[in-house]
N, C-alpha and C positions, 0 to 999 in steps of 0.2 A: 849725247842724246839724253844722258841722266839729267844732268843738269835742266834741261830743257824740260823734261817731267816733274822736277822736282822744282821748278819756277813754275808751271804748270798749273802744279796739285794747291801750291801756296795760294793761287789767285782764285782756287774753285771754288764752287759755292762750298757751303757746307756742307750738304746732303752727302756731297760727292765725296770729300772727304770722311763722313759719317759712316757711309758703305764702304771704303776702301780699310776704315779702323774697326769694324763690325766686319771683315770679311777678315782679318788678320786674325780678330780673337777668335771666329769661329773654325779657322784654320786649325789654329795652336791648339784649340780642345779637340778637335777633328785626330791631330797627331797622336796626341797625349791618348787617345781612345785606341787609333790602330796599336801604337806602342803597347798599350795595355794588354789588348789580344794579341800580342806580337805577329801582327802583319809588317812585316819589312817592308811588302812592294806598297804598301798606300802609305807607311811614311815620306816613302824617297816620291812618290805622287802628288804630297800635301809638301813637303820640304821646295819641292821645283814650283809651286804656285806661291810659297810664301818668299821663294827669290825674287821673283817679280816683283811681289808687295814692296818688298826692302830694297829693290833698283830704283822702283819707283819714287821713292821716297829720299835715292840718293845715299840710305844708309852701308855702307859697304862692310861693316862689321857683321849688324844681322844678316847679310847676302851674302860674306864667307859662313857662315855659324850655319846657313841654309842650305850651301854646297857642302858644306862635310854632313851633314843629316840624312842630305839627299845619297851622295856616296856611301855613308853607312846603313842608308834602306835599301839599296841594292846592289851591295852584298849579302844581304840577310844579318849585320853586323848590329842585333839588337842592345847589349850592351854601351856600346860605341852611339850607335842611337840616341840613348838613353842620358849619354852625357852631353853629347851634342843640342836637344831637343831642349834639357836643362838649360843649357850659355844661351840659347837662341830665345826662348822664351824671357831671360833677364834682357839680353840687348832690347827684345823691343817694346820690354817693361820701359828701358833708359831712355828709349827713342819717343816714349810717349809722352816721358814731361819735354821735351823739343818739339821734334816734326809730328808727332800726331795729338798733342796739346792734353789738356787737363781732362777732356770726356773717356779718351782711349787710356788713360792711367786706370781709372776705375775698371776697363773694361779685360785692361792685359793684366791690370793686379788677380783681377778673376781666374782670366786663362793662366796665368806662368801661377799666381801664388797657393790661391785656392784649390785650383784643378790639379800642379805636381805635388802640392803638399798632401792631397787625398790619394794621391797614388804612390806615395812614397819617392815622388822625385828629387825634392828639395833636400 
């Protein structure tokens, strides 16, 4: 079925692509914000909607790096979080010079670079 999302997403228009890489960055700053105020339960909440993103897309790296995020938000494991949410925010930094192309670099440079570097994640 990934496959078949991910031949999918490749033939959509743009837009649709556009909101799927516009709905990823504003995930990752979404996370980066609970983490902040150390809400565990809206990490493992924004972690289970950014698995979808990276199924969708066929990535399997940021989809595991999404289930241990998701695991370590609810346990309350904000630590573990914290490193998780790191790896996860680089995969789909790596994913975006591939599957989500040159517009979504500028946008997850934003979310993973600028947003953990002001919070002390990097």
């Amino acid at each position: 079925m990934t496959d078949g999302w991910t031949h999918l997403l490749a033939e959509a228009p743009d837009d649709l692509q556009a909101m799927l890489k516009h709905a990823i960055r504003d995930d990752l700053v979404a996370a980066l914000d609970a983490l902040t105020a150390g809400d565990a339960a809206h990490v493992a909440y924004i972690a289970h909607r950014l698995k979808g993103s990276a199924r969708l897309y066929g990535d399997k790296v940021a989809a595991a790096f999404c289930a241990a995020l998701e695991a370590a938000g609810q346990t309350g494991d904000i630590e573990r979080a914290r490193v998780m949410l790191t790896a996860l925010g680089h995969a789909f930094g790596a994913a975006c010079g591939t599957a989500f192309g040159a517009a979504c670099g500028a946008a997850c440079g934003a979310a993973c670079g600028t947003a953990c570097g002001a919070r002390g994640l990097q």
